[in-house]
N, C-alpha and C positions, 0 to 999 in steps of 0.2 A: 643747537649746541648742547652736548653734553651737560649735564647739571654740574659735572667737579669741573667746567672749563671758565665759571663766572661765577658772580655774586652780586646780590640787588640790595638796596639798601634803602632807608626813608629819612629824611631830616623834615619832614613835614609833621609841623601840629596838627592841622587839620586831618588828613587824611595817613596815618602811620601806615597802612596796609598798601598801599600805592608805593610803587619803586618810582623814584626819584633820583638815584645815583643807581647807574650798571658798571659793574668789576670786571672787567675780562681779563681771565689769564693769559698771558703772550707766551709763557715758558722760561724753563731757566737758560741763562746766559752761559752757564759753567753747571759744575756740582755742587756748586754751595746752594742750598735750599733758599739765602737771601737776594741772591742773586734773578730771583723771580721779576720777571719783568710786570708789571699792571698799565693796565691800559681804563683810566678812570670816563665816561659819560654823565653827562647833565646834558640839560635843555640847549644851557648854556655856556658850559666850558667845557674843555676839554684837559686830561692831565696824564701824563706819562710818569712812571715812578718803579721803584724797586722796591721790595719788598723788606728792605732793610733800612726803608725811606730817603735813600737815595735817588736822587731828580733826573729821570733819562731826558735829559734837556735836547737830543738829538732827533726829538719827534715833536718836538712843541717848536722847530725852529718856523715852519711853516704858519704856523694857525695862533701859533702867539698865545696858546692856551683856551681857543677859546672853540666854540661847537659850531661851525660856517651853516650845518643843517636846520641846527634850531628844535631837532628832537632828537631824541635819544636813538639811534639806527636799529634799534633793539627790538621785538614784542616780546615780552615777559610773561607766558601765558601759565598764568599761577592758577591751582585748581581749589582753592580756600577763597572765598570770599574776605573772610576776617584775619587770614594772617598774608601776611608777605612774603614769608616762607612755610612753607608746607609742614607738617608732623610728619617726621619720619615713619615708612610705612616696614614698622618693625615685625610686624608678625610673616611677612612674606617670608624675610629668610626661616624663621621660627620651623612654619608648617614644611618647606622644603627640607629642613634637617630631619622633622619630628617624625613623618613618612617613611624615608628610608629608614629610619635608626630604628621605626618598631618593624617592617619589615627585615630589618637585617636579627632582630633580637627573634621575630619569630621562625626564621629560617636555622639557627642556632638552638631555638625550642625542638625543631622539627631532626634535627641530627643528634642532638641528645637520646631523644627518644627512641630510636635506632637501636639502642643497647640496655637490654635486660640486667637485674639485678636477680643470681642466682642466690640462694637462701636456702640452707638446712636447719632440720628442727631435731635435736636429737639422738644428733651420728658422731661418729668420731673420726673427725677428716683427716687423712692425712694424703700426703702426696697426690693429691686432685689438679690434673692438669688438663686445661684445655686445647683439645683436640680432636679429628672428625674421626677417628677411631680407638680413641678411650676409651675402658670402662671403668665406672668408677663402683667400688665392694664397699656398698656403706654401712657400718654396723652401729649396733642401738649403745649406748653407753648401757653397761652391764647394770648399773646402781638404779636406772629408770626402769618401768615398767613400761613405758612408751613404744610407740613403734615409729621408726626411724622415717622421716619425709624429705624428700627436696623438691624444692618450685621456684620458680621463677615472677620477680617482676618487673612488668613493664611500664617504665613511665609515658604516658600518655596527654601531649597539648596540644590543647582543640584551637587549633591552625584554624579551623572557620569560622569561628566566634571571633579570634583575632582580627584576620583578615576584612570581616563584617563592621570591625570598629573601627580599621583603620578607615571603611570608606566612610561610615557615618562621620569621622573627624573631617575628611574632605569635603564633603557635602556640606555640612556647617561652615567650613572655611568658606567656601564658596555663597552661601546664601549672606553671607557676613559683608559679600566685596557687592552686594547686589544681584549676583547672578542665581537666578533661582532655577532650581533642580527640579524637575517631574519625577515621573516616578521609575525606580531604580531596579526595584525587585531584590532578591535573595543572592547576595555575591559571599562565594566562598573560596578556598585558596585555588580550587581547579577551574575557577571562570571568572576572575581576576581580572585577566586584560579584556576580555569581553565587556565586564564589568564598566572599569573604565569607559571602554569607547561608550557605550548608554549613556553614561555620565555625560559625557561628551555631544551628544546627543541630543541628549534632553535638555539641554541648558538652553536657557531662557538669557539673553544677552540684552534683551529689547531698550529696557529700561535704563544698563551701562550706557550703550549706543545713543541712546537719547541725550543723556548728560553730556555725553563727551560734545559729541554736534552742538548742542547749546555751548561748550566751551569756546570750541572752536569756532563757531560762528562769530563768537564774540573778538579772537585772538584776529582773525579774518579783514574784518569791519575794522578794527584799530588797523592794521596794516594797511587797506587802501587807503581809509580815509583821513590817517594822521599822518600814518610816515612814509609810506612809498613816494606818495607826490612831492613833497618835500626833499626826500634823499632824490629823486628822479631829478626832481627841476635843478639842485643842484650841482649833480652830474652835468648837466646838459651844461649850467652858467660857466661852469669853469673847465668844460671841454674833456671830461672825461670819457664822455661816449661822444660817437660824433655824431651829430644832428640828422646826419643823411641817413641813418642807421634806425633814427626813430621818428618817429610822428610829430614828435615836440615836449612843450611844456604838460606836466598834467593839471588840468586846472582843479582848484584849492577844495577841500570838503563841501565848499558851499553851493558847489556844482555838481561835485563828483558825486552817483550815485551808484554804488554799491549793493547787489542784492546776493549773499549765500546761499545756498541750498545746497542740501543734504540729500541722497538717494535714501528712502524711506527703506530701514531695516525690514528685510523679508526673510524670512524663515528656508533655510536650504532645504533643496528638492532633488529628489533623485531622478538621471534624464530621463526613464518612465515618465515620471510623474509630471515632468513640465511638457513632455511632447504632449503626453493626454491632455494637459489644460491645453494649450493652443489647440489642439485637435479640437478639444469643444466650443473654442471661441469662434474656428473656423464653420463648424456645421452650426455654432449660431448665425452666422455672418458677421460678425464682430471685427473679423480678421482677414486679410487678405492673406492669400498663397503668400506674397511680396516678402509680406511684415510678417509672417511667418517663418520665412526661412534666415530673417533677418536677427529677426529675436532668437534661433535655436542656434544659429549662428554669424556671431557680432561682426567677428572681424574676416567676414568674408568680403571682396571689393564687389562693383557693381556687374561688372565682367562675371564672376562666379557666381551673383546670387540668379545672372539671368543663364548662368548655362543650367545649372539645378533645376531653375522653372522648364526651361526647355526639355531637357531630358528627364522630368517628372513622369514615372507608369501613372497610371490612371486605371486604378480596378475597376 
């Protein structure tokens, strides 16, 4: 569920960081913003209400107010250990405004620059119009000894220096979320999107992927072994699914064993480079032809991976 479609809540001394009441928004009934319907969770009761504290008594007619599951049908998979609700992750919009708007200010440097500022020292202008067959007869003020000059200048922003800091700010943003960056090399405004993709590239993810897996291992293990069997068993007691449809009851945590696993983050390859690794697992003998054509390609059926074997050349 969306995070603006609920809200968690603790009335526990012990443990404040633990959700204990789930908010789910239902929607509004009308246009009136009180007209919001809530749909309140506990262990143990259940509550229907409006948002203007008004009693939707037309959903509590059934259950009498109260939780027939005995957990909350919810997993709250919160990424703080120590808060209940998260710190808003403010700097994400920051860095997405802060990017474009010095890129748009340096592309605004870069069209200014475009136009010269002409400059006489000396002369006595008068009717000086630009045009690509003008001439202009510039004379020396008669009171100077001088000799009459015009020049031009050009202002000049080093769009590469720019460009170079906008990545350094990305690269920092990025080392800040955990994702650490190799090395980049020299990006200037004419290799930019190159630039990027390296970035892209080079990032080191390993260490996010690890956390998260540990999260959701965690969010995992709550779901089978607290609330699925529980909402499942009583599905089945009060005939919501029908028994023919499933196995049965599932028995209780103290049975039910549960193991997660994660596919261990690997580093993407290009299909050069993964044919050559199987290539050398095979002239180890590590590898059959079989598991080879299996692994280069997954979701081939058994039909295709044996006609591949078959019509295999053979140098």
């Amino acid at each position: 569920m969306p995070f603006d479609s609920f809200l968690v809540m603790s009335d526990s001394d012990i443990s404040p960081d633990e959700e204990t009441i789930f908010i789910k928004f239902m929607g509004m009934k009308s246009e009136d913003p009180a007209s919001m319907l809530l749909f309140v969770y506990t262990d143990t009761e259940f509550d229907a209400f409006y948002l203007d504290n008004k009693e939707a008594s037309e959903y509590l007619v059934d259950n009498q107010g109260l939780n027939p599951i005995g957990v909350i049908p919810f997993v709250y998979g919160k990424r703080q250990r120590n808060k209940l609700l998260p710190t808003i992750d403010s700097d994400m919009l920051a860095i997405c405004k802060a990017i474009p708007t010095m890129i748009t200010d340096t592309a605004g440097a870069l069209l200014f620059q475009c136009f010269s500022i002409i400059f006489g020292i000396d002369i006595l202008a008068e009717n000086l119009k630009m045009s690509p067959n003008s001439f202009w007869n510039l004379k020396s003020d008669p009171q100077s000894e001088k000799t009459p000059s015009i020049g031009t200048i050009k202002p000049e922003a080093d769009t590469d220096k720019a460009m170079q800091f906008i990545t350094t700010i990305f690269v920092l943003w990025l080392e800040t979320k955990g994702i650490r960056i190799g090395s980049v090399g020299n990006m200037d405004a004419g290799n930019m999107a190159s630039g990027v993709s390296k970035i892209i590239d080079e990032m080191d993810v390993y260490e996010v992927k690890r956390k998260s897996m540990d999260w959701f291992r965690m969010d995992e293990e709550e779901l089978w072994n607290n609330k699925l069997p529980k909402i499942h068993n009583y599905w089945i007691k009060t005939g919501m699914v029908q028994p023919s449809l499933v196995p049965g009851q599932i028995p209780d945590n103290k049975d039910l064993m549960i193991k997660v696993e994660f596919d261990k983050p690997e580093p993407m390859q290009s299909r050069a480079n993964e044919i050559a690794d199987i290539k050398a697992e095979i002239d180890l003998g590590t590898m059959t032809m079989d598991q080879a054509v299996r692994a280069l390609h997954p979701d081939h059926t058994d039909e295709m991976v044996a006609e591949v074997l078959a019509n295999r050349v053979i140098v």
